[in-house]
C-alpha positions in Angstrom: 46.3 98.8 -0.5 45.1 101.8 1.7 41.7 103.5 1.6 39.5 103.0 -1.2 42.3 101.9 -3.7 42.5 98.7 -5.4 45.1 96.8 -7.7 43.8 95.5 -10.4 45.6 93.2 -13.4 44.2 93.5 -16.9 43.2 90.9 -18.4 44.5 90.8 -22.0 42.0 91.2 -24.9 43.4 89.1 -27.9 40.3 88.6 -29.4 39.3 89.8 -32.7 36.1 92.0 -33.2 33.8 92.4 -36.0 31.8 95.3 -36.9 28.0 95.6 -37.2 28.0 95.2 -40.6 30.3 91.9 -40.4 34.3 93.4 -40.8 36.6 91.9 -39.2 38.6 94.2 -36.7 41.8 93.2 -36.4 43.3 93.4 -32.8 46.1 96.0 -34.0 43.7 98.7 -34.6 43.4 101.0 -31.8 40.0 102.6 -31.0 39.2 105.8 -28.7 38.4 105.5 -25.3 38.2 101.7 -24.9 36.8 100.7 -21.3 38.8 97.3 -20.3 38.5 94.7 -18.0 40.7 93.8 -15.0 40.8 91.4 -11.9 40.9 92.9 -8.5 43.8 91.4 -6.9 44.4 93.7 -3.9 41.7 96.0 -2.1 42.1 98.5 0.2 40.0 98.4 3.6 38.1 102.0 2.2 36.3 99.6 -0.3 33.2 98.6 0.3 31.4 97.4 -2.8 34.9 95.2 -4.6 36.8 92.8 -2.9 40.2 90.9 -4.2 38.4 88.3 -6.9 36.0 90.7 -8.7 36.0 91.1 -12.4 35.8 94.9 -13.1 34.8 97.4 -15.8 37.3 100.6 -16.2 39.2 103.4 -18.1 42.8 102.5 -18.1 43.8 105.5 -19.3 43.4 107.3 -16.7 44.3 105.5 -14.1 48.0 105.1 -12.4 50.0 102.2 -13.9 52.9 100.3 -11.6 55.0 96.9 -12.3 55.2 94.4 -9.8 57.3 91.5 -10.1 57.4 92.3 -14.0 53.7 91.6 -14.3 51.6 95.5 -15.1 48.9 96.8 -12.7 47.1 99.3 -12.7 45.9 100.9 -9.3 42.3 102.9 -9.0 40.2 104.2 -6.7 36.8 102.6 -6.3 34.3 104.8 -7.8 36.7 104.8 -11.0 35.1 101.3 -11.7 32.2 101.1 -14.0 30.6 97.6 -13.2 31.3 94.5 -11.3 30.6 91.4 -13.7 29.0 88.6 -11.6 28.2 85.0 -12.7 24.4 84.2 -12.4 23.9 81.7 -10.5 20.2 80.5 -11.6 21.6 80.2 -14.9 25.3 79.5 -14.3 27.2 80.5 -17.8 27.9 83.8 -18.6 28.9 86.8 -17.2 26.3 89.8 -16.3 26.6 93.6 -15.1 
């Protein structure tokens, strides 16, 4: 990767989701502008805050899409991404923005 780009795979979301008043979502149902997240698993040398490991929050809708080896990435610039989910290591579970 060159400059500030990264490659990132999603990772699949085949959970399903349940509304605030207890409705079960189905994961066939589409909704608007979902954010989704990805592993970085190519950085260019531009980027200074991700590296090739990091779990990352973005739009992938508007982003550039390319197939590799029959697997889909999606490749983004660095200020595309929203958050960088870290483990915390005092408490060791969980994931935290």
């Amino acid at each position: 990767m060159l400059h500030d780009r990264l490659l990132v795979k999603t990772v699949p979301d085949k959970s399903e989701r349940r509304s605030s008043a207890g409705l079960v979502i189905p994961d066939t149902v589409k909704l608007a502008t979902r954010l989704a997240w990805g592993e970085v698993v190519g950085a260019g040398t531009g980027a200074r805050h991700v590296k090739t490991g990091d779990r990352v929050l973005f739009d992938p809708e508007e982003q550039g899409e390319v197939e590799l080896n029959g697997e889909r990435y999606i490749i983004l610039r660095e200020r595309d991404v929203h958050a960088i989910a870290k483990e915390a290591p005092e408490r060791g579970t969980g994931l935290y923005l």
